[in-house]
N, CA, C and O of each residue as an XYZ file, in Angstrom:
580
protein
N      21.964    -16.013     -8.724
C      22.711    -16.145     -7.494
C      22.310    -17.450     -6.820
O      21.166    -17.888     -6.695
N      23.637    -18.080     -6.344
C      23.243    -19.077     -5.493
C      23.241    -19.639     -3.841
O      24.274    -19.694     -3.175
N      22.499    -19.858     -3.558
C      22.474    -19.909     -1.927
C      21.740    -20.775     -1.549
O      20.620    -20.880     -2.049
N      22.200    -21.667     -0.515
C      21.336    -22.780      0.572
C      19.760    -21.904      0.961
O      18.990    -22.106      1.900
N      19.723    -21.466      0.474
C      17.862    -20.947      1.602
C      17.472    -19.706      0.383
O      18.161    -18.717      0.133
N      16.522    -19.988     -0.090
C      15.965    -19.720     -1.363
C      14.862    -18.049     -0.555
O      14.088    -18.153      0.397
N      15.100    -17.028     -1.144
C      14.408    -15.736     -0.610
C      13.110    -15.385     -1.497
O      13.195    -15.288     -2.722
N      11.929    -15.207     -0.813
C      10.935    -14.980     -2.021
C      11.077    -13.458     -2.538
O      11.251    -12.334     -2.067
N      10.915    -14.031     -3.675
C      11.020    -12.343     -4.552
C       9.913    -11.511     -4.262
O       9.932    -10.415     -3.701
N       8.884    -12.182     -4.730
C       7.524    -11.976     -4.221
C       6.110    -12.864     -4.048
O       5.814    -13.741     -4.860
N       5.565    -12.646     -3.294
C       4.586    -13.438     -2.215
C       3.346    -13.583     -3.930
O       3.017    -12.907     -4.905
N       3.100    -14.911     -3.323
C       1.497    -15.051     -4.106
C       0.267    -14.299     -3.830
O      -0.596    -13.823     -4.567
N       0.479    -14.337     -2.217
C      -0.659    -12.883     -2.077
C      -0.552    -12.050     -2.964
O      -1.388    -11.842     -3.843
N       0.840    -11.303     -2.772
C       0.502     -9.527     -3.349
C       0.205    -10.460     -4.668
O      -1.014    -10.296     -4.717
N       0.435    -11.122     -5.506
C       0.029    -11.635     -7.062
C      -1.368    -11.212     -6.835
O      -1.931    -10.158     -7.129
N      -1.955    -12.670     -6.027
C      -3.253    -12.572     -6.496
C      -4.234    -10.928     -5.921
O      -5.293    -10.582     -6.446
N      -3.641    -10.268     -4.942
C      -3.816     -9.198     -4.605
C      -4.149     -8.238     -5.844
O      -5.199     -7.853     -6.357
N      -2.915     -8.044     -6.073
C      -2.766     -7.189     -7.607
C      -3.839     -7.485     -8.963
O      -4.511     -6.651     -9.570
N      -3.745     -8.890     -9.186
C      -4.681     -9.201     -9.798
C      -6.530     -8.548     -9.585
O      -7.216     -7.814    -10.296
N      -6.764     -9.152     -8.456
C      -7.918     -8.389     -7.971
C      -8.257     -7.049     -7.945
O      -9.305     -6.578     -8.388
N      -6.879     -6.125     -7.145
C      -7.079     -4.843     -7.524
C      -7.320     -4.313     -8.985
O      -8.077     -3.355     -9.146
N      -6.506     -5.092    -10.379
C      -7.013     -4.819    -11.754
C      -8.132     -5.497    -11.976
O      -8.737     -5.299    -13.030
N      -8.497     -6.197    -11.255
C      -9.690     -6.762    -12.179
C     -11.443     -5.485    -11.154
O     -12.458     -4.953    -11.603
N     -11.061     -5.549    -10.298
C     -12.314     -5.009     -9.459
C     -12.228     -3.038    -10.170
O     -13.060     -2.143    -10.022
N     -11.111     -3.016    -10.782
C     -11.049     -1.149    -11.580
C     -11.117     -1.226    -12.237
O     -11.140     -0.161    -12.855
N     -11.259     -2.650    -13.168
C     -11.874     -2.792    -14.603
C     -13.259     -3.347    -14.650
O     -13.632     -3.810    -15.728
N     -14.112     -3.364    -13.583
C     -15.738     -3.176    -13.618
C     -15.897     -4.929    -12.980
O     -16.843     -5.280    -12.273
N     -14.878     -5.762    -13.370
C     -15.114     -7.175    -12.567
C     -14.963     -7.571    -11.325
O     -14.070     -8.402    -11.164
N     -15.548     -7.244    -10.399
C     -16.176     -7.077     -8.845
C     -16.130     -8.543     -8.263
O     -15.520     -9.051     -7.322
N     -16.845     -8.925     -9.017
C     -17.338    -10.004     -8.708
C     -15.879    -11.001     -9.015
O     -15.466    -11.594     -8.018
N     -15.135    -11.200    -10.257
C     -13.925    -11.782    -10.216
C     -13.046    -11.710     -9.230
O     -12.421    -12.655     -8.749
N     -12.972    -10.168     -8.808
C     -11.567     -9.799     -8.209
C     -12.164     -9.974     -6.524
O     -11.416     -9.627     -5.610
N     -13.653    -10.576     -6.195
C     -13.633    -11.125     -4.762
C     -13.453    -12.053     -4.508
O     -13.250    -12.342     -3.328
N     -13.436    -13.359     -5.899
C     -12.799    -14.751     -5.703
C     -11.546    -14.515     -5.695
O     -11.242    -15.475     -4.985
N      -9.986    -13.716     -6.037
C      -9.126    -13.940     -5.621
C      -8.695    -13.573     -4.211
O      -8.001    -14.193     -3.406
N      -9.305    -12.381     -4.136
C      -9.212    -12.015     -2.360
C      -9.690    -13.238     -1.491
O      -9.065    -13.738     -0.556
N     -10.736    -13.567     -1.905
C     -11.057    -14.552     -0.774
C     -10.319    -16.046     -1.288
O     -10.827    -17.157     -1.132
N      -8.830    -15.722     -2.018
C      -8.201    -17.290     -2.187
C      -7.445    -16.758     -1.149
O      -7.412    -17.608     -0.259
N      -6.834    -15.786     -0.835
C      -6.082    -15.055      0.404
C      -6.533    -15.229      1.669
O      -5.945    -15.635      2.671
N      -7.572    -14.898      1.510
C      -8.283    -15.051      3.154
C      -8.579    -16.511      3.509
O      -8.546    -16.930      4.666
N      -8.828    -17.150      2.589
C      -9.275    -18.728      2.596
C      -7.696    -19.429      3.509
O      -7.613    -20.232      4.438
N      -6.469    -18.569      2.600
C      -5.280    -19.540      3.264
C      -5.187    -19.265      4.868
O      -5.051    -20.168      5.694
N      -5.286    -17.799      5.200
C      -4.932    -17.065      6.024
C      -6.306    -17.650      7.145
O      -6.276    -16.986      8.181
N      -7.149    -18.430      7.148
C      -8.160    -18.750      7.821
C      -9.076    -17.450      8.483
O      -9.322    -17.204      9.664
N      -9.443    -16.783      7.333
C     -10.644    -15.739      7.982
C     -11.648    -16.039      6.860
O     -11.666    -16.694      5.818
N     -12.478    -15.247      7.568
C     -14.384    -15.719      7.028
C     -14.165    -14.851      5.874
O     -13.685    -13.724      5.995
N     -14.574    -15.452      4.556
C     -14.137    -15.162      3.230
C     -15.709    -13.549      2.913
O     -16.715    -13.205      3.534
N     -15.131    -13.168      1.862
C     -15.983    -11.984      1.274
C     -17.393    -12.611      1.087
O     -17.561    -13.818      0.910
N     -18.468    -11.620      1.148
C     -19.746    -12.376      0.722
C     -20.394    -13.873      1.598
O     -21.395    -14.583      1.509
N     -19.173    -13.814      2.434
C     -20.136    -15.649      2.891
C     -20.671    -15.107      4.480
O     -20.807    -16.129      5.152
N     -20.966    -14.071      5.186
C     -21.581    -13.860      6.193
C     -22.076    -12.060      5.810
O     -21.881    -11.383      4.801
N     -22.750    -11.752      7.082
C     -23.880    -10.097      6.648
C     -22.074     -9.168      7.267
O     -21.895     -7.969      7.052
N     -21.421     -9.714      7.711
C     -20.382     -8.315      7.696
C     -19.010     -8.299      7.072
O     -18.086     -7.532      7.341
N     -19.039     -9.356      6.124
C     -18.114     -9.009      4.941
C     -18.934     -9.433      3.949
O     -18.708    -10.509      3.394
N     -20.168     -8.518      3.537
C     -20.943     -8.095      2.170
C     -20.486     -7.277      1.852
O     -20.460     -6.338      2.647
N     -19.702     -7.060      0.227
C     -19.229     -6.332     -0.483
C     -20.161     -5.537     -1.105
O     -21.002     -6.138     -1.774
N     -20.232     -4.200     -1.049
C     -20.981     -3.506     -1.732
C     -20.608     -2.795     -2.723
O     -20.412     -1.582     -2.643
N     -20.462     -3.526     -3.831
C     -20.075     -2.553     -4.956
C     -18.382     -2.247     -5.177
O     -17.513     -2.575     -4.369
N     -18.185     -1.636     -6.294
C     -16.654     -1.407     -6.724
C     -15.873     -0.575     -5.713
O     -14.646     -0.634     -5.631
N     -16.636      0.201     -4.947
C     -15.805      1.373     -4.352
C     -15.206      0.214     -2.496
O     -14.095      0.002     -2.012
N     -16.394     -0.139     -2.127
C     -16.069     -0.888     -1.442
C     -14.912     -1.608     -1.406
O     -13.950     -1.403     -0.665
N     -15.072     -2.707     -2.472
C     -14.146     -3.811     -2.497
C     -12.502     -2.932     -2.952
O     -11.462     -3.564     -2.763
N     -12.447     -1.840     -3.393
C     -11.605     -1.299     -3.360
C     -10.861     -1.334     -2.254
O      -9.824     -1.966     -2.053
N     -11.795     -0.202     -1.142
C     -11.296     -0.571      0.028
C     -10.587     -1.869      0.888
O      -9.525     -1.844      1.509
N     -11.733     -3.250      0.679
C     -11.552     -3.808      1.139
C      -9.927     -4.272      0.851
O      -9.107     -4.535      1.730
N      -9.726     -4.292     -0.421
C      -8.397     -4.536     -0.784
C      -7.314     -4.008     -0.200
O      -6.376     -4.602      0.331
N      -7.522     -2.694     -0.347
C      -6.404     -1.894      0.349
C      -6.240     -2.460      1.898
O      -5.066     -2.593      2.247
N      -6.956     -2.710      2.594
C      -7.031     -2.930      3.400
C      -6.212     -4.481      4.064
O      -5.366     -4.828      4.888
N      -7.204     -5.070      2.989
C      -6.380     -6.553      3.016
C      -4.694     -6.542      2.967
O      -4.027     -7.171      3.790
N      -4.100     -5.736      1.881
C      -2.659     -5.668      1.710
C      -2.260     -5.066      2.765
O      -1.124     -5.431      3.065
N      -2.728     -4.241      3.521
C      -2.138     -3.331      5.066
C      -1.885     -4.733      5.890
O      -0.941     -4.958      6.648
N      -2.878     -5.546      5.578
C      -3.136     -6.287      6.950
C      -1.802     -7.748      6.586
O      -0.831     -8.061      7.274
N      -2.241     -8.294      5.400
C      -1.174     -9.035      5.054
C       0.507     -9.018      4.795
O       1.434     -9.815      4.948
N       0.351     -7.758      4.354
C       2.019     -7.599      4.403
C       2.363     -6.219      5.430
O       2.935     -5.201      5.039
N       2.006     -6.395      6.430
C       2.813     -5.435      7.139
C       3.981     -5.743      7.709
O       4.328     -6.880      8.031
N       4.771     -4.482      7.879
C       5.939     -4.587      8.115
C       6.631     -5.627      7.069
O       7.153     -6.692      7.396
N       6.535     -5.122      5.779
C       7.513     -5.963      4.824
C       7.929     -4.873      3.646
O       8.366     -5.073      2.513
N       7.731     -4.073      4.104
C       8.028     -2.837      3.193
C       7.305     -2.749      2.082
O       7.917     -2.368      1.084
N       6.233     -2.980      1.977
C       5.301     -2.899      0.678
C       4.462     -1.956      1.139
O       4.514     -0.951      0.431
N       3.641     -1.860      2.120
C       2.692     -0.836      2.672
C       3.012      0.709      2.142
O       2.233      1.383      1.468
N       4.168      1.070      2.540
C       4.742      2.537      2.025
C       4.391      2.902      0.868
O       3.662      3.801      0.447
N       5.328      1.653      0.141
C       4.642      2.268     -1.226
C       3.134      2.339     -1.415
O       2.621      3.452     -1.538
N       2.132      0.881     -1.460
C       1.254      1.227     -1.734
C       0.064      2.417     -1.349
O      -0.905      2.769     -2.022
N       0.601      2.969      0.218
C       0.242      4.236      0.255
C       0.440      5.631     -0.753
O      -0.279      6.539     -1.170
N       1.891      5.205     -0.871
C       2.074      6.454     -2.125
C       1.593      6.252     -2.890
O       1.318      7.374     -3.316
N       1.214      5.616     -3.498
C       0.412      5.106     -4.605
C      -1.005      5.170     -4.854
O      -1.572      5.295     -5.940
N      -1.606      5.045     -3.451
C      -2.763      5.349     -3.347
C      -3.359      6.780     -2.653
O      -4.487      7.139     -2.315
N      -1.662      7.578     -2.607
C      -1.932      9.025     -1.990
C      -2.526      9.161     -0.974
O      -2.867     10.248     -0.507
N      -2.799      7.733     -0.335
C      -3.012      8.148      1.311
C      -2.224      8.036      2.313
O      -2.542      7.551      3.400
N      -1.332      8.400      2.065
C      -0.140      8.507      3.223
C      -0.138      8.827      4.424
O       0.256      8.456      5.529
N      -1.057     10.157      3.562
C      -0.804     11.703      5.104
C      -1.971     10.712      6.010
O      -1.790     10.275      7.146
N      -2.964     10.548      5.309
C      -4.106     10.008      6.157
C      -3.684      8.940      6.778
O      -3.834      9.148      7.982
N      -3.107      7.607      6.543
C      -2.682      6.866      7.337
C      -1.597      6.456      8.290
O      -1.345      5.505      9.030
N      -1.151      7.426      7.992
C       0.360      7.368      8.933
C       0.865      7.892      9.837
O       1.358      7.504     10.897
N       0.577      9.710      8.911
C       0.601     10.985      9.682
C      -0.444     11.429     10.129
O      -0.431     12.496     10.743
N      -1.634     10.704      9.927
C      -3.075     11.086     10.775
C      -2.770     11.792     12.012
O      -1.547     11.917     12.072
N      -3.371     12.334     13.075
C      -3.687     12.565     14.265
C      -2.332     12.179     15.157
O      -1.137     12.374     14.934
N      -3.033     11.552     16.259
C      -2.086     11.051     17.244
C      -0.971      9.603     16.922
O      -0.033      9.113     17.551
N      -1.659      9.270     15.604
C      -1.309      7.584     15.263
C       0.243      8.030     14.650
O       1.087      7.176     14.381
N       0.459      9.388     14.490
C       1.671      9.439     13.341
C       2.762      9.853     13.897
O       3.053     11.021     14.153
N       3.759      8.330     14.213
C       5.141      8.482     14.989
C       5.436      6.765     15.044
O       4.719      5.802     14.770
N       6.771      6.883     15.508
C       7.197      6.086     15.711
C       7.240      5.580     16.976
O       7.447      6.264     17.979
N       7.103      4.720     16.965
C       6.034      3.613     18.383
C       6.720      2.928     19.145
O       6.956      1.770     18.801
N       7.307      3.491     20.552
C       7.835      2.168     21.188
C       6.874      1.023     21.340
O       5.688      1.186     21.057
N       7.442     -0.409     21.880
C       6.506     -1.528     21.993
C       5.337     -1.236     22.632
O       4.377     -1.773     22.080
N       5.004     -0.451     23.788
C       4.143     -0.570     24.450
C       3.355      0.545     24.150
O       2.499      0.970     24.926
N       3.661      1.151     22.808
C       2.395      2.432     22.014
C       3.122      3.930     22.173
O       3.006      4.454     21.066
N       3.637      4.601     22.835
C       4.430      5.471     23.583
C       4.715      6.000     21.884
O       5.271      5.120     21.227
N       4.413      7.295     21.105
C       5.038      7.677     20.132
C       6.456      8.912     20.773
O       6.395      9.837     21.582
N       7.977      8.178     19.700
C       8.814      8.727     20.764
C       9.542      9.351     19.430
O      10.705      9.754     19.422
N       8.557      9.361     18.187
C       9.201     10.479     16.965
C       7.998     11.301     16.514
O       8.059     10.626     15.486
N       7.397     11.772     16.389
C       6.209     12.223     15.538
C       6.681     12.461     13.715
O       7.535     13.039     13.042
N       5.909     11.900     13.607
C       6.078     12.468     11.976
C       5.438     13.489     11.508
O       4.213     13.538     11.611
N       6.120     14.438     10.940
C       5.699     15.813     10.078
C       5.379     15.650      8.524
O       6.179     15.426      7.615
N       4.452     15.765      8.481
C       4.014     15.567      6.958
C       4.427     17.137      6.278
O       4.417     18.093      7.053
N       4.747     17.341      4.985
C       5.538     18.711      4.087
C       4.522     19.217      4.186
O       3.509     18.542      4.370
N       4.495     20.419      4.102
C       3.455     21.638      4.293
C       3.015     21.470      2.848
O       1.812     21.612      2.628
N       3.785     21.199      1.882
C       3.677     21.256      0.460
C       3.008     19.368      0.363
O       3.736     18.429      0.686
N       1.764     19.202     -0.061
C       1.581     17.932      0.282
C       2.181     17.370     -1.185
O       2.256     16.142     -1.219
N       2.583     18.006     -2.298
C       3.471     17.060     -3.331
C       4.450     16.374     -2.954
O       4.821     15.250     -3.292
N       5.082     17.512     -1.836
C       6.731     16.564     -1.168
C       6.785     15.274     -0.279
O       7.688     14.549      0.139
N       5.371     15.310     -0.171
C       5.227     13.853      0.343
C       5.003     12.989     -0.433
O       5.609     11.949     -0.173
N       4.106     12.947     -1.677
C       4.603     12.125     -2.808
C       5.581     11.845     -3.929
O       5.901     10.742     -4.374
N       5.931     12.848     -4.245
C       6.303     13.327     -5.421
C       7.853     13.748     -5.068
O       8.044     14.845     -4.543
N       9.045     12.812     -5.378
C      10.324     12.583     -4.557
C      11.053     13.839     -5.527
O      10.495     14.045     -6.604
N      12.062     14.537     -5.248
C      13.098     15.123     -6.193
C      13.871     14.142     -6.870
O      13.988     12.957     -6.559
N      14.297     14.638     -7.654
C      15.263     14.077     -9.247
C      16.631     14.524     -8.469
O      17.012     15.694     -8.472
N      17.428     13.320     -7.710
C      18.779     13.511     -7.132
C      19.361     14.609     -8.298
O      19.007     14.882     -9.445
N      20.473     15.107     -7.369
C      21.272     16.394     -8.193
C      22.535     15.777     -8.749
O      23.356     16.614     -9.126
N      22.974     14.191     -8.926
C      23.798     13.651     -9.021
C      23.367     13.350    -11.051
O      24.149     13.292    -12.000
N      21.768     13.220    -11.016
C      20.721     13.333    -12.172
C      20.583     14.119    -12.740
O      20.504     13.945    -13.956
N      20.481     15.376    -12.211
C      20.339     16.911    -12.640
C      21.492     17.289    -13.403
O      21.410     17.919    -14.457
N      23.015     16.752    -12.663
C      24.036     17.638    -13.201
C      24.745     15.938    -14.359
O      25.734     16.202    -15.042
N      24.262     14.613    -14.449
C      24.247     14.092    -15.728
C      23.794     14.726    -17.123
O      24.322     14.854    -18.227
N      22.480     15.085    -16.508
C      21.579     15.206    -17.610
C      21.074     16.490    -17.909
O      20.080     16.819    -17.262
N      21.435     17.148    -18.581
C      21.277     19.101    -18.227
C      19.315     18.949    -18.466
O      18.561     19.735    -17.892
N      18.858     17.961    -19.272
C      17.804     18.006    -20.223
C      16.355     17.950    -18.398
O      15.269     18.503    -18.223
N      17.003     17.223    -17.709
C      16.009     17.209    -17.103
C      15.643     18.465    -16.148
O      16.476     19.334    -15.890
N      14.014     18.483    -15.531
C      13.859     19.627    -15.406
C      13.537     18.893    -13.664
O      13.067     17.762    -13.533
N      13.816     19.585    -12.753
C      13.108     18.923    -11.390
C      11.750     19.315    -11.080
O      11.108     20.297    -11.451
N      11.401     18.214    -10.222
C       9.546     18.565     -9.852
C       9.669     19.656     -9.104
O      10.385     20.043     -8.181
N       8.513     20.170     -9.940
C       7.792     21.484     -9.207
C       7.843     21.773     -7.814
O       8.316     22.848     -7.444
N       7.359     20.835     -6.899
C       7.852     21.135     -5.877
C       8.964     21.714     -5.318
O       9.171     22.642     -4.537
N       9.587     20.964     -5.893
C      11.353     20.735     -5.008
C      12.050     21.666     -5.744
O      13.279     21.649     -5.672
N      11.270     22.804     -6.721
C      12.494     23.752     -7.345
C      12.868     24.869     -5.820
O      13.744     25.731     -5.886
C-alpha cells in the first residue's frame, strides 16, 4: 500500500524488548540487560546495573523488570492487553482492587471492570459460532461450553 506518511508496523523497542525477554528465559541475563538498557539509553533513564536501585537480581527479576518496561513504553498502543494475556496477569493488573475501571481524566473510575467468575474466560476467548457451524470438527473451549 501506498501513502504520503509511512505507519510503523512495529516499534524497535518491542524488537529489542522481545529479544531480551527470549534471551533472559533462556538463562542469558546478562545479554538480555544490554538490550533493555539500549531502550532506556534512548528513552533517557538511568540504565540497568549502573546505580544500587536498578541492580538486577537474577532471572526472575529482570523478568519483571521487562514486563514492566513494555507497560511503561508502549502504553496506550494496544500492546499492553495482550501482553497481559499472555502473561496471565490481567486480573491482577487491571481488575485489581480499586485501580479496575475506566478512568475519567482526573482518576474518577466511571465503569468498573468485572473480571469472569470463571478465570479461563478471561483468557481463554470462545471459537466464534460463525467457526463452529464452518467446521463441525471443532470442539469449543471448555469454558465457554
Amino acid at each position: 500500500m501506498y501513502g504520503p506518511i509511512d505507519h510503523p508496523i512495529i516499534r524497535f523497542a518491542d524488537v529489542l524488548l522481545m529479544k531480551a525477554k527470549a534471551l533472559n528465559e533462556s538463562g542469558k541475563t546478562e545479554d538480555a540487560i544490554v538490550e533493555v538498557n539500549k531502550v532506556r539509553k534512548r528513552a533517557g533513564v538511568a540504565l540497568l546495573n549502573s546505580s544500587p536501585q536498578t541492580i538486577v537480581n537474577g532471572q526472575e527479576d529482570l523478568r519483571e523488570r521487562i514486563r514492566n518496561e513494555r507497560r511503561i513504553e508502549f502504553i496506550n498502543e494496544g500492546i499492553s492487553y495482550f501482553d497481559e494475556l499472555r502473561w496471565r496477569t490481567l486480573k491482577e493488573t487491571v481488575y485489581a482492587g480499586d485501580n479496575g475501571g475506566a478512568k475519567q481524566v482526573w482518576g474518577a473510575i466511571t465503569i468498573k471492570y468485572i473480571w469472569p467468575t470463571d478465570d479461563r474466560k478471561g483468557y481463554i476467548w470462545p471459537i466464534p459460532q460463525t467457526e463452529m457451524d464452518r467446521n463441525p470438527n471443532l470442539v469449543q473451549n471448555e469454558a465457554w461450553n
